[in-house]
MARBA-3410 file (N, C-alpha, C, O; in Angstrom, 1 decimal):
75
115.0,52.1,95.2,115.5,51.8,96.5,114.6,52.6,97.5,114.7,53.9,97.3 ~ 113.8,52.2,98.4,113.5,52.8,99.5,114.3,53.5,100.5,115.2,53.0,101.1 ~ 113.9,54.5,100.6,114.9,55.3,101.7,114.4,55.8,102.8,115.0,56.5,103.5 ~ 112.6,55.2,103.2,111.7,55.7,103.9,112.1,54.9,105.2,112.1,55.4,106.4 ~ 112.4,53.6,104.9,112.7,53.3,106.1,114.4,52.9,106.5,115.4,52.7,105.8
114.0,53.0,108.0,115.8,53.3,108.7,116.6,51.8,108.9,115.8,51.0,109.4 ~ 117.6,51.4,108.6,118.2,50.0,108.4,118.0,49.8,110.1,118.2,50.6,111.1 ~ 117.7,48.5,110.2,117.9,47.6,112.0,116.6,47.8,112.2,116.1,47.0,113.0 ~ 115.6,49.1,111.7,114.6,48.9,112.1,113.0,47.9,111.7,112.6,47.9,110.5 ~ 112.3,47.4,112.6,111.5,46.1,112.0,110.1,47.0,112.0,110.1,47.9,112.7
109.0,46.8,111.2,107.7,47.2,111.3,106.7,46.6,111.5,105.5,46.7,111.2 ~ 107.7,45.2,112.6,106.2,44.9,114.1,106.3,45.5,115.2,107.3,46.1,115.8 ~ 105.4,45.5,115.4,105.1,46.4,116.6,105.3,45.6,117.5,105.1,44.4,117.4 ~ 105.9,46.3,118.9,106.5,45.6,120.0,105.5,45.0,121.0,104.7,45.6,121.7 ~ 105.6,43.5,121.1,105.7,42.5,121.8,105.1,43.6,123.3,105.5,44.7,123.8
103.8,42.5,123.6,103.5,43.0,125.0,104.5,42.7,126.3,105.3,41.8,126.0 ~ 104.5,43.1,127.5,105.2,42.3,128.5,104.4,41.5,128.7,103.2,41.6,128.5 ~ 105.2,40.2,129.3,105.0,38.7,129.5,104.3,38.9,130.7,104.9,39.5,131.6 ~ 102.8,38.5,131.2,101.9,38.1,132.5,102.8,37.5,132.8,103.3,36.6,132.1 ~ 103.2,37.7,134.3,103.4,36.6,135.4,102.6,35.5,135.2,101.5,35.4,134.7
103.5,34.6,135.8,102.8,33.3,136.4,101.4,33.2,137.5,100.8,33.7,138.5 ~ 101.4,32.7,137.2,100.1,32.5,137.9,99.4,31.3,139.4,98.7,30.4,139.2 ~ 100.0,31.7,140.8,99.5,30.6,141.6,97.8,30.1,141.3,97.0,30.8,140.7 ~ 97.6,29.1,141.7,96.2,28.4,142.1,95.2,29.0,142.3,94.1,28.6,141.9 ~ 95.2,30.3,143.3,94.2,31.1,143.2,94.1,32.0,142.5,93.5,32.9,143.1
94.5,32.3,141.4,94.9,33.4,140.0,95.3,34.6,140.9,94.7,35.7,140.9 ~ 96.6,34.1,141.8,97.1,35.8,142.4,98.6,35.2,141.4,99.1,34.1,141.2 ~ 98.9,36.2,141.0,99.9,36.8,140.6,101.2,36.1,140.9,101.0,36.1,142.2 ~ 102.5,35.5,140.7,103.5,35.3,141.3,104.1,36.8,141.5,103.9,37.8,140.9 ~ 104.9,36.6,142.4,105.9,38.1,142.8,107.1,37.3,143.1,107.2,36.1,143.0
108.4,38.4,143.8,109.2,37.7,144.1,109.2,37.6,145.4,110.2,37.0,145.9 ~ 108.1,38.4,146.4,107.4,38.1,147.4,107.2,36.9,147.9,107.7,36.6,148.9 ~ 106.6,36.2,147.4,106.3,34.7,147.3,107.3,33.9,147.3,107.0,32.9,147.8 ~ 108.6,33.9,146.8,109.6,33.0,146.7,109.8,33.7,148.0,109.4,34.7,148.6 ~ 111.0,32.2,148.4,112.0,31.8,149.8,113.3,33.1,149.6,113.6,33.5,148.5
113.7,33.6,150.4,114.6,34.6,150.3,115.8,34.0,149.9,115.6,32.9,149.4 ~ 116.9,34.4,149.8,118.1,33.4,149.1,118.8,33.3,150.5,120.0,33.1,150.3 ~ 118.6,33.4,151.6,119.6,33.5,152.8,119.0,32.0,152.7,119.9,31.3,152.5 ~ 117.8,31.2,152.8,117.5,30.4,153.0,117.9,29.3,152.0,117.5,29.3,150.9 ~ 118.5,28.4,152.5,119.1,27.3,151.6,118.3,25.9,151.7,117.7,25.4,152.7
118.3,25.5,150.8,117.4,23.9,151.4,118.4,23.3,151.0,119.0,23.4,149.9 ~ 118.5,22.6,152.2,119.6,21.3,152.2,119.4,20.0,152.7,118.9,19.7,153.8 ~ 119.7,18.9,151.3,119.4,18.1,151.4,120.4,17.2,151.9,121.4,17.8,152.4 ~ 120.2,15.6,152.0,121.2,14.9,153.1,122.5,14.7,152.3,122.5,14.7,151.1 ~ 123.5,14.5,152.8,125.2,14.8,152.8,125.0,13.2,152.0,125.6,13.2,150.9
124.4,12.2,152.3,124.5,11.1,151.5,124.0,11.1,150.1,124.5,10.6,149.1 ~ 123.0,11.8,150.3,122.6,11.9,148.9,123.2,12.9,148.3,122.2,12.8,147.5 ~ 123.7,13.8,147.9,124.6,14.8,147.6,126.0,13.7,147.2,126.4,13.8,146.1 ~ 126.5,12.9,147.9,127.5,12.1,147.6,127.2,11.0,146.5,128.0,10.3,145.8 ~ 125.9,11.0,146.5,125.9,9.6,145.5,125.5,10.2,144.3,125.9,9.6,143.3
124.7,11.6,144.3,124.3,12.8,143.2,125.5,12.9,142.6,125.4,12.6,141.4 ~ 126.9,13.4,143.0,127.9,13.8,142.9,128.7,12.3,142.4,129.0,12.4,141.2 ~ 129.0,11.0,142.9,129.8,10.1,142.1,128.6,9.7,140.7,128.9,10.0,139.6 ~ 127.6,9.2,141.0,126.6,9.5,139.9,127.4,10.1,138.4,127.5,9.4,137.4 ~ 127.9,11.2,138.7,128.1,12.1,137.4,129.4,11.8,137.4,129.7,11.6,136.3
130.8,11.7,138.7,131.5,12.0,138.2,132.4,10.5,137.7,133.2,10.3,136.8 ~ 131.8,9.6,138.6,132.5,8.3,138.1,132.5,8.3,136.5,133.6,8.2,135.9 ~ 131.3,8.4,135.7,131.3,7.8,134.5,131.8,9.3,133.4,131.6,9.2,132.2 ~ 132.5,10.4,134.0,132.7,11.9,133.5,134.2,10.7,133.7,134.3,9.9,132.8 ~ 135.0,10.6,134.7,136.3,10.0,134.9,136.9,9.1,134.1,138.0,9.0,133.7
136.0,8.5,134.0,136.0,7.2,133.0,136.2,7.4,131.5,137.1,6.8,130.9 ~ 135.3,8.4,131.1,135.4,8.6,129.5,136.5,9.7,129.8,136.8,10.1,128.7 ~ 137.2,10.3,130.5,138.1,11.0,130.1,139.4,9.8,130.5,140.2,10.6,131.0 ~ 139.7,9.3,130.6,140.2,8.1,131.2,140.8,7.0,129.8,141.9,6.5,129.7 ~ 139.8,7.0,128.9,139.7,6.6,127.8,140.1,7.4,126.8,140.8,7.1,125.8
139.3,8.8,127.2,140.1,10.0,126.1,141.7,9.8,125.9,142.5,9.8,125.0 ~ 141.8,9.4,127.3,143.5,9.7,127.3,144.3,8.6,126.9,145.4,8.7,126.3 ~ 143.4,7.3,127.2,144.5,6.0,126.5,144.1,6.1,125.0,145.0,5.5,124.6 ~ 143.4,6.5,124.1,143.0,6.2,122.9,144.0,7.4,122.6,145.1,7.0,122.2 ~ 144.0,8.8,122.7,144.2,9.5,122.1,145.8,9.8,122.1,146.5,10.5,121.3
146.3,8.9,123.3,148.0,8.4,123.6,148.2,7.7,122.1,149.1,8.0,121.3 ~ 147.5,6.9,122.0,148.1,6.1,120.8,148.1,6.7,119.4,148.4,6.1,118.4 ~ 147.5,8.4,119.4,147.6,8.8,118.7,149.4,9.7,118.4,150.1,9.8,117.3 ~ 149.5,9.9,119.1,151.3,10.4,119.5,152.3,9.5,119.7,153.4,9.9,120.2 ~ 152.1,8.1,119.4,153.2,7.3,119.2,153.9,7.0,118.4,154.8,6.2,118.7
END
């Protein structure tokens, strides 16, 4: 039995930090460069509504069906 080495511990050596990303002119991303979060981009209220039935019509539906199929299971 080895006793030299300590249990949990691995004998690779640790992983460099990850380079930033990189813009077009090889500067550095920061978080300088990103939009602040007060700033929101907002897209149009129609499109947001059709984004939104998009998902939930056919989410309604299969739960819609969950419920008549799975009724006939408690009869």
């Amino acid at each position: 039995m080895n006793l030299s080495r300590r249990p949990g511990r691995s004998r690779r050596p640790r992983r460099k930090p990850p380079t930033p990303f990189r813009q077009r002119g090889g500067k550095p991303v920061t978080d300088a460069d990103s939009p602040s979060p007060d700033v929101a981009k907002t897209g149009s209220p129609v499109v947001m509504v059709v984004a939104w039935l998009w998902v939930a019509v056919p989410f309604l539906y299969g739960l819609y069906q969950l419920a008549e199929k799975s009724s006939k299971l408690f009869e």
